[in-house]
Every structure is written in C-alpha cells, then in structure tokens.
C-alpha positions in Angstrom: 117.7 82.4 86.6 121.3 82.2 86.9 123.2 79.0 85.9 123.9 77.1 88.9 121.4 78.5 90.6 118.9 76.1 92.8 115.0 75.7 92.1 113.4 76.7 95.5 111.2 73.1 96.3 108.4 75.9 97.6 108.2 76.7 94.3 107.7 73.2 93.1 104.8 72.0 95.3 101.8 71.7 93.0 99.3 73.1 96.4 101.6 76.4 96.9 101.9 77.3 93.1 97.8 76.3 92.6 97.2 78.5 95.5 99.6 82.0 93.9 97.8 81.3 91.0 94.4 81.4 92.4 95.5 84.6 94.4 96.6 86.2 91.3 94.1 85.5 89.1 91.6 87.2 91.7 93.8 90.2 92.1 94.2 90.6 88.4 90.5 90.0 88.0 89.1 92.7 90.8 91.7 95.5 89.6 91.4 95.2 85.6 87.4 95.5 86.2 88.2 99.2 88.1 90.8 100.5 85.7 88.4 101.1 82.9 86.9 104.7 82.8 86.6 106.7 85.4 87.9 104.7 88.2 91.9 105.0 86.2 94.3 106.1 88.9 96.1 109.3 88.8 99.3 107.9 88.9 100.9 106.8 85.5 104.4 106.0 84.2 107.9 107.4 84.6 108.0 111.3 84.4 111.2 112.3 82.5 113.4 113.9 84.9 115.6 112.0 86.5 115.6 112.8 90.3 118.2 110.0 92.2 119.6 106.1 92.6 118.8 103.4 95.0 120.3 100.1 95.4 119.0 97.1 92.9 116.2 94.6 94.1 115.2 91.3 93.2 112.2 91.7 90.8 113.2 95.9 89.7 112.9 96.7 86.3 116.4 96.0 84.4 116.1 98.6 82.5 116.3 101.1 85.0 119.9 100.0 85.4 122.6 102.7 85.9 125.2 100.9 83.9 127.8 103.8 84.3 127.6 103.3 88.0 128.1 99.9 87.7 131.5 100.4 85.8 132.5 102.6 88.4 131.5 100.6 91.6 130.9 97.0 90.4 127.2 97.6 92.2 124.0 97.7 90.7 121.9 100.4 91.4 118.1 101.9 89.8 117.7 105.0 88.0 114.6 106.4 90.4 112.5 109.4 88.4 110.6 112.0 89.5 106.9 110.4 89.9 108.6 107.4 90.9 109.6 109.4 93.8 106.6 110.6 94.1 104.7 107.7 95.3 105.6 104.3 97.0 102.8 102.5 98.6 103.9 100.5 101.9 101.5 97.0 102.3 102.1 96.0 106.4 100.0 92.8 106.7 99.2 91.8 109.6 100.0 87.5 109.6 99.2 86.7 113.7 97.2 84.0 115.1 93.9 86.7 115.6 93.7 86.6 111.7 93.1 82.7 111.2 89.4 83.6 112.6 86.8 82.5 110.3 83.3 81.8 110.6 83.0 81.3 107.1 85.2 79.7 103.7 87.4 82.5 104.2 89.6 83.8 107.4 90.4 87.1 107.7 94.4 86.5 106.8 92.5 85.2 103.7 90.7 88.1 102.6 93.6 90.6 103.8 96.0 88.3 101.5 93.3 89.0 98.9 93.5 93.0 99.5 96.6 93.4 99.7 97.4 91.5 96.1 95.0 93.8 94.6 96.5 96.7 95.9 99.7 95.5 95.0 99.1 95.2 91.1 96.9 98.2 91.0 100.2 100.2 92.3 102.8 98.4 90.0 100.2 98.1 87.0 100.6 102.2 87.2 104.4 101.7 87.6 104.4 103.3 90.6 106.0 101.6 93.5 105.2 98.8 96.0 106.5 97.3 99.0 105.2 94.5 101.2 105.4 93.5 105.2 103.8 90.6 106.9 104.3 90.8 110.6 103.2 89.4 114.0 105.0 89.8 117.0 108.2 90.7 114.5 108.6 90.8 110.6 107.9 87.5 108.6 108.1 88.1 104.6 109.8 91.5 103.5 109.6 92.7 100.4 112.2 96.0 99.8 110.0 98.5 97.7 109.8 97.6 93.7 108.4 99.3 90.5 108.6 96.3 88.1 105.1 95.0 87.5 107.2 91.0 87.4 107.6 91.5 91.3 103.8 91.1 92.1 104.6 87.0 91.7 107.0 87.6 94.1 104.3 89.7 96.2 101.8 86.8 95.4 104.1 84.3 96.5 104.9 85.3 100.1 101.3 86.0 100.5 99.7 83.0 99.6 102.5 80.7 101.2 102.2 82.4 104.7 100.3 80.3 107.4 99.8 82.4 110.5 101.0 81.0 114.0 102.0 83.7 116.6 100.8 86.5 118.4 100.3 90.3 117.7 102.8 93.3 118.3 101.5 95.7 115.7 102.8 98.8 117.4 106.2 97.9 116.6 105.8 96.9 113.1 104.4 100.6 112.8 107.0 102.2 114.9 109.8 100.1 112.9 108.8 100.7 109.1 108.2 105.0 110.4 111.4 104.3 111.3 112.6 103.3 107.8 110.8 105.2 105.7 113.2 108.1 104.7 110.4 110.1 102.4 106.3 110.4 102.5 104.5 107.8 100.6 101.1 105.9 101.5 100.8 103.5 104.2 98.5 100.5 103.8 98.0 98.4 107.3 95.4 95.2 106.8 95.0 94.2 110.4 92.1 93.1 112.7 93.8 95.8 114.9 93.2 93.0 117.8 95.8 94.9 120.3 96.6 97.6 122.6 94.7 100.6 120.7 96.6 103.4 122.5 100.0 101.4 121.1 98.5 101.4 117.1 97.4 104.5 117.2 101.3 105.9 118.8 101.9 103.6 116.0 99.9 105.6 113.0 100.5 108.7 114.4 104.5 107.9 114.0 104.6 107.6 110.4 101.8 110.5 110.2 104.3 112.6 112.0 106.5 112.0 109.1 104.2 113.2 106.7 103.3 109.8 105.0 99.4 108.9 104.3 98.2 105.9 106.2 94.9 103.6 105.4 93.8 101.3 107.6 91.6 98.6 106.7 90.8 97.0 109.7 89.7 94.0 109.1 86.8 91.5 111.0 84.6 88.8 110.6 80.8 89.6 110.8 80.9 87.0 114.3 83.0 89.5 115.8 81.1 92.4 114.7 77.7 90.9 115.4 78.2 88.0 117.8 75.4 85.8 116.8 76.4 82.7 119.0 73.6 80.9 120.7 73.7 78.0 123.3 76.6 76.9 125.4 79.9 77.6 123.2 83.6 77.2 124.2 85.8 80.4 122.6 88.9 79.4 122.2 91.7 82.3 121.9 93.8 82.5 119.0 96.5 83.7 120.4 97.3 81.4 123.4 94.8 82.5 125.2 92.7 80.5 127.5 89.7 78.9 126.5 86.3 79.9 127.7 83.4 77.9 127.8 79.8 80.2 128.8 76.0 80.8 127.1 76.5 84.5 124.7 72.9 85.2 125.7 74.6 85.5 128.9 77.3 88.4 127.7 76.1 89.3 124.1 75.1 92.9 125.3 78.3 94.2 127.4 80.6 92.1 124.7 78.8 94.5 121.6 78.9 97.5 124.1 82.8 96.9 125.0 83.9 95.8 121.2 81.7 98.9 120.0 83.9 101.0 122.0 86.8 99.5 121.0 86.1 100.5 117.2 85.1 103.4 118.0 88.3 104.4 119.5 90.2 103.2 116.6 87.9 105.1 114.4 88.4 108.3 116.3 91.8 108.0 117.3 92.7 107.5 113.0 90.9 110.7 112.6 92.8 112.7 114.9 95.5 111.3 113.4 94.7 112.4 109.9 94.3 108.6 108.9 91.9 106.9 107.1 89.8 104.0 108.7 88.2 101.3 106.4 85.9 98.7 108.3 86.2 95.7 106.3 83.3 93.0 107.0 84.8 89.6 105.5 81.1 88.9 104.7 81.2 91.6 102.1 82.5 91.1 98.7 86.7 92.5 97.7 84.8 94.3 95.2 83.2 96.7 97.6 86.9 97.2 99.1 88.6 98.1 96.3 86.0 100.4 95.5 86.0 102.1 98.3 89.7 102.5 98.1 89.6 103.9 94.7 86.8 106.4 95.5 88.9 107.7 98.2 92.0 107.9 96.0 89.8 110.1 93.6 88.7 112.1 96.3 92.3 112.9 97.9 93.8 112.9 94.5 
C-alpha cells in the first residue's frame, strides 16, 4: 500500500472480511480437491514468446512490468505472452433482485458467488487470465481482466460484499462486454436467465459471433424448478413486481408446462448458438458444478 494511502472501512468491518474469508476458503477448498490427477487443466503457465503489452491493473503481476516502456512513457504497462493470450476467461454475474430467491440457507446470488470464485482461482491458479462482471440492469463491480493469482481477494471481495437490489437487463450486459472484447476467450454467465429469452440469446449469440466460447450456468432454485407449494401462498416478485396471493394446486400444471418451455428454449436456443447450457439446481452440491465444468473442459480441450 502506498504511504498516505487510506484503509477502505469495507475492509475493516469484521462481518465483510469473515464473509471473503468464508468465500475463499470454499473456493480454494472445491478447486484444490479437482486439480489432482486427471482432472489438471490444460492450461499452464507463461509460454516463452513474448506476443504484446496492455495497460497495468490493480492486482497484475509486477513482474510482468515493461520497465523500458515505463522510461519512455512514464506509464505502466504488462508484458502479455503467448498462452496468456491465448486464454482469458470473462465471469458476468448476474447481481438482480431475481437472484435473492432462496428456499433454502443459500440464494441463488449465493451459490453463483460461490461458482464464480471457484472459477476464478481455478483460471488464475493456472496463470491464465480472469475477469469479473456483476450486473443488473447496468454494471455493478468490474474487474479489468488479471493474471496474478493475489487478484482473486480482489475477485473475493466484490463478490461477497455485493447485496442485490434491482432489476434485470442481461441482454445488455452481453451485448456491452461482446462489445469490448477485442480477442476470443471463454465467456462464463451465472444468471437465473429470469428475462426476455429472445434478448439473452441476441445476447450469447453476439459474443459467439465474435468467436469467443460462452458457458452458461443458469442457475435456479429447486422451488422454481419443481414448485412444490401447497395451500394458500402470497408470491411476492423480486423484482417490483406485484404480489400475488392464490392456491398452486390451482396453477401447478400450466406454471411447470410454461417454465418447462421457458428452459427449454434457453436450452435450444444455446445450442444453436454453439453455447454451452449448464442447469444448476442450488439443491445440488458446487462439487457437482465444478465437475461438470471440468469434464467439459477435458472434452473441448
């Protein structure tokens, strides 16, 4: 830390750094138990030929440095290699009101926090590189992309200290980062996908169009999937929507038929699009996730 420079008080409350720590340790945890054996990733270190420079970033490995550039233009910019151009895995996470849903301990924001932390150090433990995007209706916590393995407190941070509140516009969060990217990499969107479908999937097929590999893991809480509500039970919308108060014996049947349909849609619309769809059922443990993840990795690889 630079002298003079000010302590954040985020960073002092006891709640907010028990609650990164937790996150961590659970990432760290769930990705060190994959790495063994057969389930190492294919992606590993610095190749040797240098390939270009980008601008510095809080959390980038000093080392990487270009110190002759620095001389020249008093600004600090990274040494980029070749298989560090090679890969950069984009983390969009979706932070609206829909994800505070929970009919359990966890929400779903909790679980994709979860996710997306794992993710996040299995990428940087390989030193390949990582960026992160948590987005409602517009962008919330940005993290540029970042090699150094030290930036996934910084990832673990913003994660753990976000509290959604608004609605959903997850079209534009896809359009706007297709937008930015200006080479192919791999595209990870946690979302409940709880929009306009035909809007996502013009979304997806954006950044497909630019040749970057997209994953999405949408994820929903078994009451969605199952709807296992009996009685007389108010629903109460998320998203400032108004509440509803009727019997789900009443509705149980056309709600499964029309929210079967809706997944189904996603699920074929990603596979025109060349994208891969992961159903994520918060009842099931990250372990599974990750798993599956990997295994497709292996497969693609």
């Amino acid at each position: 830390m630079a002298r003079g420079e000010k302590i954040s008080p985020d960073l002092l409350d006891a709640s907010a750094i028990a609650k990164a720590e937790s996150l961590g340790f659970a990432a760290r945890l769930l990705v060190e138990g994959y790495m063994a054996g057969e389930h190492r990733s294919p992606y590993h270190g610095f190749a040797i030929e240098f390939a270009q420079h980008r601008e510095y970033s809080h959390g980038d490995d000093t080392r990487h440095l270009d110190w002759k550039v620095l001389g020249r233009t008093d600004r600090y910019y990274i040494k980029q290699y070749e298989q560090e151009t090679n890969f950069v895995a984009h983390l969009l996470v979706d932070g609206s009101a829909s994800m505070l849903y929970g009919s359990g301990k966890l929400t779903k924001f909790d679980y994709a926090r979860v996710m997306a932390a794992c993710f996040a150090y299995l990428v940087l433990h390989q030193r390949d590189a990582v960026s992160l995007e948590i987005f409602d209706r517009e962008t919330r916590e940005q993290i540029p992309r970042t090699n150094s393995l030290a930036s996934v407190h910084n990832v673990i941070h913003r994660l753990s200290d976000f509290e959604p509140s608004e609605g959903s516009d997850i079209a534009t969060a896809l359009h706007n980062l297709a937008l930015r990217l200006r080479r192919r990499g791999l595209v990870i969107v946690i979302s409940d996908l709880m929009d306009n479908e035909q809007a996502v999937l013009d979304g997806i097929r954006h950044i497909r169009f630019g040749g970057s590999e997209v994953i999405v893991f949408q994820t929903l809480d078994p009451h969605e999937i199952e709807f296992p509500f009996r009685g007389v039970v108010e629903f109460e919308g998320l998203e400032r929507e108004p509440r509803i108060t009727t019997r789900p014996d009443e509705i149980r049947k056309s709600y499964l038929e029309e929210f079967g349909a809706f997944r189904r849609r996603i699920v074929e619309g990603c596979e025109r699009n060349g994208c891969h769809h992961v159903l994520v059922n918060t009842a099931h443990p990250w372990e599974e996730i990750l798993g599956t993840y990997l295994a497709f990795r292996q497969r693609v690889g």
